[in-house]
N, CA and C atoms as an extended XYZ file, in Angstrom:
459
Properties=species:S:1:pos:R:3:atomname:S:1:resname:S:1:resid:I:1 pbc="F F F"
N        96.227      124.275       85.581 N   UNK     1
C        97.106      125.164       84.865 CA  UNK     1
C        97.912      124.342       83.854 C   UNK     1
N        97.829      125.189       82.566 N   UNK     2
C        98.539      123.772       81.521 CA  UNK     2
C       100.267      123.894       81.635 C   UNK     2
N       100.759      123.176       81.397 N   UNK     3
C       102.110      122.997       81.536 CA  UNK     3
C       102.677      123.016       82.449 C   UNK     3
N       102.046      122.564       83.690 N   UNK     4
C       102.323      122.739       85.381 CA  UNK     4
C       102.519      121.136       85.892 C   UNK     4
N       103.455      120.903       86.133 N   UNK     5
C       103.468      119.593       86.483 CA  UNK     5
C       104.225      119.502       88.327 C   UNK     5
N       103.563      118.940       89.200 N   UNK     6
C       104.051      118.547       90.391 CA  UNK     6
C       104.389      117.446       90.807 C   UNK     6
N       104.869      117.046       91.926 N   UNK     7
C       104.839      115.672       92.788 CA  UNK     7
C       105.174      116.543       94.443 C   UNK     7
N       104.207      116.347       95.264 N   UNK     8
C       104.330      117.019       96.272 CA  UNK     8
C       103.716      116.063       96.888 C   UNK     8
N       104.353      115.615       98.132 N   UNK     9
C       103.496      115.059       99.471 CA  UNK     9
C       103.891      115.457      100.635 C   UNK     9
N       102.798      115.786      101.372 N   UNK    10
C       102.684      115.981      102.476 CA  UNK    10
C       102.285      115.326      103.666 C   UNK    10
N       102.811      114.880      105.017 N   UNK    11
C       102.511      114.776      106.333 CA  UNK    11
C       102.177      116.159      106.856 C   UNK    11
N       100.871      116.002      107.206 N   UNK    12
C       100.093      116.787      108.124 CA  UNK    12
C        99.793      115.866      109.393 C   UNK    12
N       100.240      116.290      110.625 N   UNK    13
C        99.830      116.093      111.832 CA  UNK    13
C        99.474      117.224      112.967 C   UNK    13
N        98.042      116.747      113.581 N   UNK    14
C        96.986      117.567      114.196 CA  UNK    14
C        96.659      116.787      115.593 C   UNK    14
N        96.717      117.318      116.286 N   UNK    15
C        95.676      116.891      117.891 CA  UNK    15
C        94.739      117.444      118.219 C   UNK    15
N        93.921      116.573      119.098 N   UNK    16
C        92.901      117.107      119.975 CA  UNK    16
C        93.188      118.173      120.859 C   UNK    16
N        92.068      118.702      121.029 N   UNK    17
C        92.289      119.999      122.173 CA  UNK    17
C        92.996      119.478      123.457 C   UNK    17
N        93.995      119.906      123.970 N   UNK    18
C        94.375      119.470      124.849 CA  UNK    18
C        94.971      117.847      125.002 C   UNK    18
N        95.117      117.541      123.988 N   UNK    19
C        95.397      116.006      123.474 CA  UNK    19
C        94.950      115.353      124.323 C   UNK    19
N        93.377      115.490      124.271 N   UNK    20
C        92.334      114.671      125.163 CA  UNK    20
C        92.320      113.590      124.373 C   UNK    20
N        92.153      112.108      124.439 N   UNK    21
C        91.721      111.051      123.578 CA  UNK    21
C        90.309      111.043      123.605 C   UNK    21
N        89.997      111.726      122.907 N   UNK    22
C        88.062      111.495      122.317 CA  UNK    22
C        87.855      111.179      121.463 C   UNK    22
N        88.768      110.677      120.320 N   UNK    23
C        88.963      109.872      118.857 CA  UNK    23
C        88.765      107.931      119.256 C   UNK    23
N        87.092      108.243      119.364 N   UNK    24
C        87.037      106.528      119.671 CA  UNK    24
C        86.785      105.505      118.795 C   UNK    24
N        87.261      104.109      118.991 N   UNK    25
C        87.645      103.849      118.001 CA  UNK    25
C        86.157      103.020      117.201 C   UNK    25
N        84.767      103.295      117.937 N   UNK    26
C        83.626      102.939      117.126 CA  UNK    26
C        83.019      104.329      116.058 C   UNK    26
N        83.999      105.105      116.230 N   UNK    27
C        83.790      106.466      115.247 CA  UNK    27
C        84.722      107.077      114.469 C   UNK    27
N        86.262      106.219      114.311 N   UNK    28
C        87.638      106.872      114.621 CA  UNK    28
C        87.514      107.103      112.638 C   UNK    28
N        87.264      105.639      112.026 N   UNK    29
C        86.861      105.331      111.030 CA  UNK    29
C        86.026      106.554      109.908 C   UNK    29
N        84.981      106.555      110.181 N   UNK    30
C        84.142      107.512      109.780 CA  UNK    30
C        84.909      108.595      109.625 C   UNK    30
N        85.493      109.081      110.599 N   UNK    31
C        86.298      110.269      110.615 CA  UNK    31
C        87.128      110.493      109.699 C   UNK    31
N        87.936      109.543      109.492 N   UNK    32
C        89.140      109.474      108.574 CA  UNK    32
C        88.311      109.352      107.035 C   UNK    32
N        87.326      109.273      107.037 N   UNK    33
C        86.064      108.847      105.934 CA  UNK    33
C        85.964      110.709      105.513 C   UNK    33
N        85.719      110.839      106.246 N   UNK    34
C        84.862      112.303      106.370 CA  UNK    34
C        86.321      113.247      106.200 C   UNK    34
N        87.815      113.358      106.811 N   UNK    35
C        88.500      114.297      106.734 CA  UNK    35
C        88.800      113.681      104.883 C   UNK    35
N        88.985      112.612      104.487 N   UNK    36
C        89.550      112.309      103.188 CA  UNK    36
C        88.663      112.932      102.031 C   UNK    36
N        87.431      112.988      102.515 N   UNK    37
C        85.731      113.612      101.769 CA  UNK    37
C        86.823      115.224      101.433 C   UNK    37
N        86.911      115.502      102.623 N   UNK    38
C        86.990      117.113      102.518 CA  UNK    38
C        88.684      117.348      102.009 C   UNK    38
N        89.439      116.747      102.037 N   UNK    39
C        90.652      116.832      101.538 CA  UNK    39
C        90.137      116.514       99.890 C   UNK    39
N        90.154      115.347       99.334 N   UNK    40
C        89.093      115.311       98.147 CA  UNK    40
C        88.505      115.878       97.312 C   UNK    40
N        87.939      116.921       97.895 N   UNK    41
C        86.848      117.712       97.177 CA  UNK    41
C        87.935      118.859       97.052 C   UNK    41
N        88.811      119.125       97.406 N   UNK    42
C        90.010      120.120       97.538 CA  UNK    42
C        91.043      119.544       96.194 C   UNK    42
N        90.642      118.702       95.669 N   UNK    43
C        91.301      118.098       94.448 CA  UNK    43
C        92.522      117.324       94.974 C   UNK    43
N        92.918      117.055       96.247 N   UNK    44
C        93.845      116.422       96.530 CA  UNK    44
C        94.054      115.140       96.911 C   UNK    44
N        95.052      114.262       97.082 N   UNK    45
C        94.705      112.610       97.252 CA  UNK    45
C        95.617      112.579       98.453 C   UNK    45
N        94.355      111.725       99.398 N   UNK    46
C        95.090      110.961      100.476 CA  UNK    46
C        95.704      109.764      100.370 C   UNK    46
N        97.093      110.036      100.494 N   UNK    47
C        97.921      108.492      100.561 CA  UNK    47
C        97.196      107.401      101.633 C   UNK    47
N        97.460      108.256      102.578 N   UNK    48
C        97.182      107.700      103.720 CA  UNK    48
C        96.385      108.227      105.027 C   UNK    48
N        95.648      107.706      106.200 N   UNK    49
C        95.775      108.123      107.373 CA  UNK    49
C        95.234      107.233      108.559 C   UNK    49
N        95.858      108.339      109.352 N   UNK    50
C        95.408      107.171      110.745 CA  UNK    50
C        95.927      108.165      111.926 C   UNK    50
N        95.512      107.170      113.249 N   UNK    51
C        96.082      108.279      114.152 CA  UNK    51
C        95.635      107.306      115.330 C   UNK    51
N        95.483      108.288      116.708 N   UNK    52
C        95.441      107.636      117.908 CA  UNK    52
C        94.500      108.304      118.326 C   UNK    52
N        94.159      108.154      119.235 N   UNK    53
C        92.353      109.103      120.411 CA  UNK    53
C        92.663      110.149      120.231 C   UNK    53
N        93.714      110.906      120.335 N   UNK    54
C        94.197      112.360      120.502 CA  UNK    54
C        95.255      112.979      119.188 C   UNK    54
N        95.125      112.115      118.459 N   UNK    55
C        95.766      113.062      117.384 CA  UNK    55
C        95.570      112.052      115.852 C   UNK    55
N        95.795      112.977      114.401 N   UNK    56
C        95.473      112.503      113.529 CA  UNK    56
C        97.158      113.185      112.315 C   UNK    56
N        97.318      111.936      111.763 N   UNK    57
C        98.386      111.967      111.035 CA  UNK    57
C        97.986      111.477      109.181 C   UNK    57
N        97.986      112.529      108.462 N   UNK    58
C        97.448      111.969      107.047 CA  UNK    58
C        98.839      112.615      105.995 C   UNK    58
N        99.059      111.205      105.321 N   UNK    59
C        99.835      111.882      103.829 CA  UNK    59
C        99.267      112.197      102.892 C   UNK    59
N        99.408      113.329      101.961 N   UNK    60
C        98.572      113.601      100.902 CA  UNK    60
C        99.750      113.803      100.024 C   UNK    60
N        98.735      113.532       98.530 N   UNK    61
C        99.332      113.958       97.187 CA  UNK    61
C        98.875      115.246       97.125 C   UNK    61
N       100.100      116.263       96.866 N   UNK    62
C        99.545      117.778       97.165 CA  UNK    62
C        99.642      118.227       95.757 C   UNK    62
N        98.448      119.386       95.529 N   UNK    63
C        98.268      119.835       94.166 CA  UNK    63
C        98.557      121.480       95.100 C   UNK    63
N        98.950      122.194       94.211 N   UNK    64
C        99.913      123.166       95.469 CA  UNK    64
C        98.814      124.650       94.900 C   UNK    64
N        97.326      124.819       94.091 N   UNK    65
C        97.092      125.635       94.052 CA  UNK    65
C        96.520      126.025       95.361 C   UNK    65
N        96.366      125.239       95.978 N   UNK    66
C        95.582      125.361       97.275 CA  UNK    66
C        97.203      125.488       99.017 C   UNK    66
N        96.973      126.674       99.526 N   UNK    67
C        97.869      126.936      100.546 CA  UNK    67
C        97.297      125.555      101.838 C   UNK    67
N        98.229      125.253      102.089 N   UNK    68
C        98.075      123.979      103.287 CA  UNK    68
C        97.315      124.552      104.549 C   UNK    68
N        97.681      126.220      104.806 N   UNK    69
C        96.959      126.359      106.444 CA  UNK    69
C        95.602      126.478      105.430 C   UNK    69
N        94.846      126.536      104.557 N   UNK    70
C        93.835      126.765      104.388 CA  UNK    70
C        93.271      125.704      104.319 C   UNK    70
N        94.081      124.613      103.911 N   UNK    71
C        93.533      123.180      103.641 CA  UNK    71
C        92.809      122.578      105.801 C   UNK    71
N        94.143      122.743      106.181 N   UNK    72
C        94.340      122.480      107.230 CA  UNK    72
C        92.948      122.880      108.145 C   UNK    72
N        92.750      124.551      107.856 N   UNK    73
C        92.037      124.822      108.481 CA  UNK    73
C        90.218      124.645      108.295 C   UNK    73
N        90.538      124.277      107.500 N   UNK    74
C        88.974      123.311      106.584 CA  UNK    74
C        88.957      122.226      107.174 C   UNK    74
N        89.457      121.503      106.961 N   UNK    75
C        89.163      120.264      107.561 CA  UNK    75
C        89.216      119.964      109.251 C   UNK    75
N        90.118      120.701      110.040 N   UNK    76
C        89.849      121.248      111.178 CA  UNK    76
C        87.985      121.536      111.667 C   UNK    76
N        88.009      122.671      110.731 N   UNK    77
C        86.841      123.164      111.562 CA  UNK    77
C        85.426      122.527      111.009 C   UNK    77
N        85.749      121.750      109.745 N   UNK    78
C        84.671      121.129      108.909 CA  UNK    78
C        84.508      119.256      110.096 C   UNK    78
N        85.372      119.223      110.348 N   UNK    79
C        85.624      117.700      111.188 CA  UNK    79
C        84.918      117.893      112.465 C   UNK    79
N        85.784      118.844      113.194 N   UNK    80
C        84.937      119.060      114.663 CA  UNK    80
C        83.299      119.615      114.444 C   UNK    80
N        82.767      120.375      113.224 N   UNK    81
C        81.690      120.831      113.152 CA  UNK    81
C        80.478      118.958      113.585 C   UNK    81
N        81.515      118.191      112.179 N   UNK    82
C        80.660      116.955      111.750 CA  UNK    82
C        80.791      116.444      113.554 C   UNK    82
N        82.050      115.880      114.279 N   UNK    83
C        81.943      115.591      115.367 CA  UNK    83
C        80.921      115.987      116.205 C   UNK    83
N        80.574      117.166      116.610 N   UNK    84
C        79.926      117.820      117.629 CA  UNK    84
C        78.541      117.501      117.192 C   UNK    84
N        77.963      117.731      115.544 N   UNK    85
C        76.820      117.543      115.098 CA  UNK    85
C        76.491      116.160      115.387 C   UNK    85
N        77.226      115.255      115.348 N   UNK    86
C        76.971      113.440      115.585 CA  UNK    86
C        77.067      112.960      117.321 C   UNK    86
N        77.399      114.307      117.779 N   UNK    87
C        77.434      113.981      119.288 CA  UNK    87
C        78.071      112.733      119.597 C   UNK    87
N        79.650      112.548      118.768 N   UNK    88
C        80.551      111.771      119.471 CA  UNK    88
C        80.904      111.527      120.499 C   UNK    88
N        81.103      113.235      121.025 N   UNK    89
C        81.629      113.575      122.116 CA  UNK    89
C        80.665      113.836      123.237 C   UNK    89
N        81.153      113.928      124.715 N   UNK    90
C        80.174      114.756      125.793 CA  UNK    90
C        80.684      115.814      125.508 C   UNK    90
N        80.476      116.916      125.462 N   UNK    91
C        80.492      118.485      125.333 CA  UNK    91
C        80.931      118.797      124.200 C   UNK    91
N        82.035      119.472      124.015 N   UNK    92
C        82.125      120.109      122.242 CA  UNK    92
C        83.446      119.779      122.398 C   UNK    92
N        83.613      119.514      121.228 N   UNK    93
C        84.909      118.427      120.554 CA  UNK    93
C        86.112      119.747      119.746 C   UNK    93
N        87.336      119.927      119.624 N   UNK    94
C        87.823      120.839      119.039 CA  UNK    94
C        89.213      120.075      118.834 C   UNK    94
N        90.073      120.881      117.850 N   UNK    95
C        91.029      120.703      117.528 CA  UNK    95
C        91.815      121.209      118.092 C   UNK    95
N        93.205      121.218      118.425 N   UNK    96
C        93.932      122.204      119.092 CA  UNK    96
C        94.552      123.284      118.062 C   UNK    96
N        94.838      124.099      118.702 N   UNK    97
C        95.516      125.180      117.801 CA  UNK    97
C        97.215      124.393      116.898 C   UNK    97
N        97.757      125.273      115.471 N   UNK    98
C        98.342      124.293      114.700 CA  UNK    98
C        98.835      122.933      114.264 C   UNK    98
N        99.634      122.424      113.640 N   UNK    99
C        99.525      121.345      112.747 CA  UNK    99
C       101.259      121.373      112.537 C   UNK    99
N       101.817      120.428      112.449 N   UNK   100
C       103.049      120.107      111.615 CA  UNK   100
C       102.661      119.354      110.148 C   UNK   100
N       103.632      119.962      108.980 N   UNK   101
C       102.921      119.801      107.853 CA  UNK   101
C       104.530      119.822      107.308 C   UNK   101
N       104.970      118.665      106.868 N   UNK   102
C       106.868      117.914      106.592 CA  UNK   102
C       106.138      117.532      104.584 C   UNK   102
N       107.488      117.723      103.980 N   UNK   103
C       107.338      117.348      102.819 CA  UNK   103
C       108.500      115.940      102.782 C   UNK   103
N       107.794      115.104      101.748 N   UNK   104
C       108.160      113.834      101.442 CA  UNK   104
C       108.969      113.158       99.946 C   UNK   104
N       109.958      113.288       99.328 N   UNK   105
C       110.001      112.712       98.507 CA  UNK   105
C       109.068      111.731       97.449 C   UNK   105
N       108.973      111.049       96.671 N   UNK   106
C       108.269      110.226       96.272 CA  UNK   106
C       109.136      108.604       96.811 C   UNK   106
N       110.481      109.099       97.290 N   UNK   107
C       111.069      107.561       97.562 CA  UNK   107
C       110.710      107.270       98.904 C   UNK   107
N       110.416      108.296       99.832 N   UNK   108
C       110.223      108.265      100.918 CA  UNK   108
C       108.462      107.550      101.152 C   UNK   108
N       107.651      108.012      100.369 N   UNK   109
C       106.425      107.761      100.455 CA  UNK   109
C       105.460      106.322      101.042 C   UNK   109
N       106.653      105.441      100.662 N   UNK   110
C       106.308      104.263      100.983 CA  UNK   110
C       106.511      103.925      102.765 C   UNK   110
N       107.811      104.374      103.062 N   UNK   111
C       108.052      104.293      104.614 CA  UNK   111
C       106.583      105.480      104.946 C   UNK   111
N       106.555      106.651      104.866 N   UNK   112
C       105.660      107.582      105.456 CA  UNK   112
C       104.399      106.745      105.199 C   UNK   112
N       103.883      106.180      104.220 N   UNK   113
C       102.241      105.671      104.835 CA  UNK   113
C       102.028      104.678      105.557 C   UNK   113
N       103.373      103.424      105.518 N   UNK   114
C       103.303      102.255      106.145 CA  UNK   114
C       103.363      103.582      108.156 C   UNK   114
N       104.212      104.137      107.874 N   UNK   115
C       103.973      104.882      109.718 CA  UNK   115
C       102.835      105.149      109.576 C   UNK   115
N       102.221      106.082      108.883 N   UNK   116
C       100.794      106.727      109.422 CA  UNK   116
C        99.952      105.546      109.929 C   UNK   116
N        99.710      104.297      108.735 N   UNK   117
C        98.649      103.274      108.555 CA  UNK   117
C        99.435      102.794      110.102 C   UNK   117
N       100.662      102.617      110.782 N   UNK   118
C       100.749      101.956      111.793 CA  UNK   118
C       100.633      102.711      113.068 C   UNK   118
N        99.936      103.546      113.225 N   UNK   119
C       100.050      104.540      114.806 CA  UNK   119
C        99.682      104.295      115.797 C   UNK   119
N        98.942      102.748      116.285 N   UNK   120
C        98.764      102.087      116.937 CA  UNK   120
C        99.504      101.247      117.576 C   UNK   120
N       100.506      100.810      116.755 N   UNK   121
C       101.414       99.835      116.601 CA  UNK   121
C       102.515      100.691      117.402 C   UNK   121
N       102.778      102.107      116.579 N   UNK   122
C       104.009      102.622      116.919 CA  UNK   122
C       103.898      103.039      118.261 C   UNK   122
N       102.269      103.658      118.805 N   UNK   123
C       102.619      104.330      120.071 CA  UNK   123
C       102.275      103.396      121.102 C   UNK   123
N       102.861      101.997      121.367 N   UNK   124
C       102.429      100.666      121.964 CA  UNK   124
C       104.183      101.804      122.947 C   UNK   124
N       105.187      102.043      122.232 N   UNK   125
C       106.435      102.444      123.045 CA  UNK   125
C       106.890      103.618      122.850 C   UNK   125
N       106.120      104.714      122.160 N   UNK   126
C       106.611      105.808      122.231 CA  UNK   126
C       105.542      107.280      122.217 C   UNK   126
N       105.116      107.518      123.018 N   UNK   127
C       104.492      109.004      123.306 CA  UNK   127
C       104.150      109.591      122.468 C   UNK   127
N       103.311      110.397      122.099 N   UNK   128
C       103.123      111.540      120.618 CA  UNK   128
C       104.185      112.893      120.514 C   UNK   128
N       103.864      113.332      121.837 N   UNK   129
C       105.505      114.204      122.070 CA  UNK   129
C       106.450      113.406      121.560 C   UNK   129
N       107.044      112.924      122.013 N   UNK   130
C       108.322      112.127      121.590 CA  UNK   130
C       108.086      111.805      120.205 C   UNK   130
N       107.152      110.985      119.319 N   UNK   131
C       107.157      110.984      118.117 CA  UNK   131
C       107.368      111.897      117.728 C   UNK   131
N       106.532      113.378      117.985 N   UNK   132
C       106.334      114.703      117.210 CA  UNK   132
C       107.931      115.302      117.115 C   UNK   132
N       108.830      115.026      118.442 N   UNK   133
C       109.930      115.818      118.603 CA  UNK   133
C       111.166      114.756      117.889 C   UNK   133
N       110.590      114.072      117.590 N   UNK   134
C       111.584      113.191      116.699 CA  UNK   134
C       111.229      113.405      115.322 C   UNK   134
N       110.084      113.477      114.753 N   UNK   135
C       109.941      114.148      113.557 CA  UNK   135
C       111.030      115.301      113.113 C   UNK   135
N       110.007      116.501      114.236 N   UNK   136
C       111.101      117.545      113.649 CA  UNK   136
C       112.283      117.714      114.011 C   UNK   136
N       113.049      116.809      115.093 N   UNK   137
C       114.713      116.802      114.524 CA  UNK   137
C       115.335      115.857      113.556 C   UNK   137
N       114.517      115.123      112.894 N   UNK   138
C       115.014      114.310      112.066 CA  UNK   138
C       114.630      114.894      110.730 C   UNK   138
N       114.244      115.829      110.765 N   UNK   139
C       113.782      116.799      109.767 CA  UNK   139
C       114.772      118.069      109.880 C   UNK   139
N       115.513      118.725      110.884 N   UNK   140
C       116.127      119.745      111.036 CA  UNK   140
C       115.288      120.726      111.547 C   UNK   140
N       114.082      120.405      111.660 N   UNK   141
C       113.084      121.468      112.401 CA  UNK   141
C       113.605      122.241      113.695 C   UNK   141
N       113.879      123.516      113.850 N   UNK   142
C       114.287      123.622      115.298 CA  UNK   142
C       112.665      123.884      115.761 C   UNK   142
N       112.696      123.988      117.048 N   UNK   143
C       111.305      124.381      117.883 CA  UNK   143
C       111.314      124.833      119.353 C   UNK   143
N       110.310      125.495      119.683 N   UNK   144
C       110.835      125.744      121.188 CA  UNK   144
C       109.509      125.151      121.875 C   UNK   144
N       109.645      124.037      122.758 N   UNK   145
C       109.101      123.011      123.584 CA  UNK   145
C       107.910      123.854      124.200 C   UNK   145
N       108.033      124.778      124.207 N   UNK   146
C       106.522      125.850      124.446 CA  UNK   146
C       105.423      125.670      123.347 C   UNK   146
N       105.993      125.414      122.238 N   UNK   147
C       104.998      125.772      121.279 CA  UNK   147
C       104.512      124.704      120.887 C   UNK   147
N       105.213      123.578      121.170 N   UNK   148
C       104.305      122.229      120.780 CA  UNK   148
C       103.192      121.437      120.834 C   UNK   148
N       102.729      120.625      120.342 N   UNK   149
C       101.148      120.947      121.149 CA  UNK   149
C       101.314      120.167      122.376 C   UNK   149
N        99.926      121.327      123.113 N   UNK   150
C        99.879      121.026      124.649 CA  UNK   150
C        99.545      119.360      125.652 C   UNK   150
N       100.453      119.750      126.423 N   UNK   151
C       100.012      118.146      127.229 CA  UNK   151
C        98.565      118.069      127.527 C   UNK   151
N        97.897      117.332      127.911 N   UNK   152
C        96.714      117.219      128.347 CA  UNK   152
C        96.384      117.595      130.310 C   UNK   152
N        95.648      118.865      129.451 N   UNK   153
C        95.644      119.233      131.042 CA  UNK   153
C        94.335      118.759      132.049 C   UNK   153
C-alpha cells in the first residue's frame, strides 16, 4: 500500500500439546527452518527464534496486512502437518491450543532476540510457566491461570 509506512514487532510464543517435549534437538533446527519458510512467504521477517522441546518463541518484523491469529494459525497447522509427515514424532505431533503474541518497540528489539536466541540458557532456572507468567505481568497482561497453556499431563 503506497504511503503506508510501519515498524511493528512481534513475540509470538506457542507450545506443544500438552507441553510434551517432542521438539528434539536432531530436528529442532529444521523446524525453525521450516516455521521462518512459512512466516516468509507471508512477507514477514523473522528477527529471531528458538525455543525448548515443548515450546517455540519467534520475533518478527510485522507487516500488519496480514492478522497474527491467521499468521499463527498457518504456521501451527503447516509445522505439525511437516512434523507428522517426517515422522519426528511416535504418534501425531500437535500444537496446543493459543499463542501469546506481545508487541516490541524497535529499542527493545535487541534485548527480545538476544532472549529468544537464549531459551536454553534461560530455562537452565526458570520453568516456561513462570517465564510465560512473567511476560505477561511485566507487560500488564492480566490472565486467569486456567487459561494458560496446559501443564503436561
Amino acid at each position: 500500500m503506497a504511503n503506508t509506512f510501519t515498524q511493528i514487532h512481534i513475540h509470538v510464543v506457542f507450545a506443544v500439546q500438552n507441553r510434551q517435549s517432542l521438539i528434539l534437538e536432531n530436528w529442532e533446527f529444521r523446524l525453525h527452518k521450516y516455521i521462518t519458510a512459512i512466516i516468509q512467504a507471508k512477507g514477514h521477517k523473522v528477527l529471531a527464534i528458538g525455543g525448548m522441546p515443548d515450546h517455540v518463541h519467534i520475533l518478527i518484523g510485522w507487516r500488519p496486512e496480514y492478522a497474527i491469529s491467521d499468521l499463527i494459525r498457518k504456521v501451527k497447522s503447516e509445522s505439525s502437518k511437516w512434523i507428522n509427515e517426517n515422522k519426528f514424532v511416535l504418534g501425531k505431533f500437535s500444537w496446543q491450543e493459543g499463542y501469546g503474541a506481545f508487541s516490541y518497540s524497535k529499542s527493545q528489539v535487541p534485548r527480545v532476540i538476544k532472549y529468544v536466541l537464549q531459551q536454553k540458557f534461560h530455562h537452565k532456572s526458570k520453568t516456561f510457566i513462570d517465564e510465560y507468567k512473567k511476560i505477561l505481568t511485566e507487560l500488564g497482561i492480566q490472565f486467569d491461570e486456567r487459561y494458560l497453556f496446559h501443564n503436561i499431563e
